[in-house]
C-alpha positions as CSV (number, residue, x, y, z in Angstrom):
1,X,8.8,-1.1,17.1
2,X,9.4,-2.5,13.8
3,X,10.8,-0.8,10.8
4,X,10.0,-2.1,7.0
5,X,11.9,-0.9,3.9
6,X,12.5,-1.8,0.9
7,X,11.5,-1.0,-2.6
8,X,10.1,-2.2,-6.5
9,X,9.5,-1.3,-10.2
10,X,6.5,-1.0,-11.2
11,X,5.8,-0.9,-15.2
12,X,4.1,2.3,-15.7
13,X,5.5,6.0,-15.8
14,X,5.6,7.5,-12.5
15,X,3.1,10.0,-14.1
16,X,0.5,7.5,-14.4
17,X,1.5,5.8,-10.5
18,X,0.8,9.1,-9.2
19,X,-2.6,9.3,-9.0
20,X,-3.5,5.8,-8.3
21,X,-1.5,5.6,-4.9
22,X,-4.5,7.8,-3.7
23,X,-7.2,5.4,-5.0
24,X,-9.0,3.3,-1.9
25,X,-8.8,-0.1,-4.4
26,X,-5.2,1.0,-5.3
27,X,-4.2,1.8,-1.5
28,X,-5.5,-1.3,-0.6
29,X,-3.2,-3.6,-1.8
30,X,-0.4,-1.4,-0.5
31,X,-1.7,-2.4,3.1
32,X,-1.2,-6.0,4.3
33,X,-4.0,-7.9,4.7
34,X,-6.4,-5.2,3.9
35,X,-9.6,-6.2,3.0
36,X,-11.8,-2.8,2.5
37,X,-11.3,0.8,2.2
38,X,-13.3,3.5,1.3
39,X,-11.8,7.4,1.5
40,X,-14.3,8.8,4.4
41,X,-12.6,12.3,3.8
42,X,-10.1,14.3,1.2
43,X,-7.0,12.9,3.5
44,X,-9.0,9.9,5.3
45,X,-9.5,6.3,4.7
46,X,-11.0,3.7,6.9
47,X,-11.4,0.4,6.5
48,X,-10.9,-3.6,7.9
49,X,-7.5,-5.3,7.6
50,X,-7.8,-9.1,8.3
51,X,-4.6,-10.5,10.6
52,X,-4.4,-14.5,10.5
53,X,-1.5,-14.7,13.0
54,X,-2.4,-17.5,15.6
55,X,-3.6,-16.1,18.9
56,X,-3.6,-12.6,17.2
57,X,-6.3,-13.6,14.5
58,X,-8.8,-11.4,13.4
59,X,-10.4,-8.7,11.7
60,X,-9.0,-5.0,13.0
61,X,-10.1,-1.4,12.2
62,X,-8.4,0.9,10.4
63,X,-7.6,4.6,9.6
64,X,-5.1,5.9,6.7
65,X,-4.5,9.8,6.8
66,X,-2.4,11.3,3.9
67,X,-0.4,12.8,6.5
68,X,2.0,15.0,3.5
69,X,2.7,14.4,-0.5
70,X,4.7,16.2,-3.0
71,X,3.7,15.4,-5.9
72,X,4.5,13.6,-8.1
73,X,7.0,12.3,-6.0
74,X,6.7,11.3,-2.6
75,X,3.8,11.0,0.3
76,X,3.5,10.0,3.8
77,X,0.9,7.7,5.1
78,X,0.1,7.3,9.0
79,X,-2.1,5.1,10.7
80,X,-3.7,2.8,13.4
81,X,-5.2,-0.5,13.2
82,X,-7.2,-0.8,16.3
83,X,-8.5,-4.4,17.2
84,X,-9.7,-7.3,20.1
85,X,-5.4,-8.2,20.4
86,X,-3.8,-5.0,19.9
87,X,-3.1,-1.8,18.1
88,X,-0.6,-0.6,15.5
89,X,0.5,2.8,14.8
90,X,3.4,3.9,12.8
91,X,3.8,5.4,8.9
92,X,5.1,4.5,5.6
93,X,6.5,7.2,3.4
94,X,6.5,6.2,-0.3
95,X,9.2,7.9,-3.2
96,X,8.8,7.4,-6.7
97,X,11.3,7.4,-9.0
98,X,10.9,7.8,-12.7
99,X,12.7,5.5,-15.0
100,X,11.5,6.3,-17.9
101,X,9.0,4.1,-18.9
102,X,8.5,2.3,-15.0
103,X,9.0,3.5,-11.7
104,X,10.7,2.2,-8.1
105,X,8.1,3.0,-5.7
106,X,10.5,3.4,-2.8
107,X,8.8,2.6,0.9
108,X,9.9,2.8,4.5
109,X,7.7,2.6,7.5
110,X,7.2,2.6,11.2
111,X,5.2,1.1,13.6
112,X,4.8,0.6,17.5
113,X,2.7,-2.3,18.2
114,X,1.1,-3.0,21.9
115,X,-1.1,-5.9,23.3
116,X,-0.9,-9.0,22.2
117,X,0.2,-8.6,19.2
118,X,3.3,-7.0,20.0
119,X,4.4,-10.4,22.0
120,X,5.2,-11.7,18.3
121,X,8.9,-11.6,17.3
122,X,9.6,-8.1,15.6
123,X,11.4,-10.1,13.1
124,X,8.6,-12.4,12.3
125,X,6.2,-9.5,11.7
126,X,8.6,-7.5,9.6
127,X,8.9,-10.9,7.3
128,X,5.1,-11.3,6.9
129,X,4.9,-7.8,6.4
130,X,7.1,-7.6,3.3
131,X,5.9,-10.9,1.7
132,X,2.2,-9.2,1.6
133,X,3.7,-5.8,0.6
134,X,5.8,-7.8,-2.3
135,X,2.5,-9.5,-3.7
136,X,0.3,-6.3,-3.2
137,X,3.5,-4.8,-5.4
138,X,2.7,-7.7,-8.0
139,X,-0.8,-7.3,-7.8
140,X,-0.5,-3.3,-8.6
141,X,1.9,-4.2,-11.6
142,X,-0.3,-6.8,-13.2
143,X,-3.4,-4.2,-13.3
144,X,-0.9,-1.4,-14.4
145,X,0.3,-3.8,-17.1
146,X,-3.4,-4.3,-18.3
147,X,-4.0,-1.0,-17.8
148,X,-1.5,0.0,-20.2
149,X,-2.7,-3.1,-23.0
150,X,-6.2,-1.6,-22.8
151,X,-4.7,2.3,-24.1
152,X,-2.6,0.3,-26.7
153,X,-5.6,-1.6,-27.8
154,X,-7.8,1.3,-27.9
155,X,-5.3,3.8,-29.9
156,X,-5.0,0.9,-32.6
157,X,-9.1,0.9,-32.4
158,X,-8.8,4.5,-32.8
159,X,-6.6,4.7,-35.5
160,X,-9.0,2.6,-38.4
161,X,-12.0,4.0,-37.0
């Protein structure tokens, strides 16, 4: 079993983080090593995650259910990866808290792991984990950051038009 938590602030109202949690491209970078996913059903993503661990490398399905949310506030995520080393089932329940003009996006998750992938060090897993959630983090910043310079820039348009 390995258990992740942890949190960071992200530069957009939690108003405008809401929705986008929800988003298959958004989603994505909130799952390590995910490479596609496409919402199959209202609650129901599935896609391919890549792993590049040694003897555990590969390319593993996957199925995200938005098990509960209250919104705008906090959900809960479960799902499996299912692939030729392994499986990994657990959840990750994600809290946002409004700052003002940002938000901490709060996480903790879950998981059991079996076959072979589950001979790696807990500890070792947990570390990759977080370094891929961190940049996914990043990623999900930079885009709200130029999300946010494309309003600004469009409200100056719209005020000498």
């Amino acid at each position: 079993m390995i258990n992740i938590s942890g949190n960071y602030l992200l530069e957009s109202p939690r108003q405008r983080v809401w929705p986008l949690l929800f988003e298959p491209d958004w989603l994505m970078g909130m799952i390590p090593g995910c490479e596609e996913l496409v919402q199959v059903a209202p609650n129901e993503y599935r896609g391919q995650i890549r792993v590049g661990l040694a003897a555990v490398s590969g390319v593993y399905d996957t199925c995200v259910l938005i098990k509960e949310f209250e919104q705008p506030y906090a959900c809960c995520f479960e799902g499996e990866v299912i692939g030729p080393t392994g499986t990994i089932k657990g959840e990750a329940i994600f809290h946002l808290d409004d700052t003002g003009q940002s938000c901490k996006l709060n996480y903790t998750a879950n998981a059991l792991i079996t076959g072979a992938l589950a001979k790696l060090n807990p500890r070792f897993i947990e570390g990759a984990v977080q370094t891929l959630l961190q940049i996914g983090f990043r990623k999900m910043n930079q885009r709200l950051r130029s999300m946010t310079a494309e309003i600004i820039e469009l409200n100056h348009f719209d005020n000498y038009t």
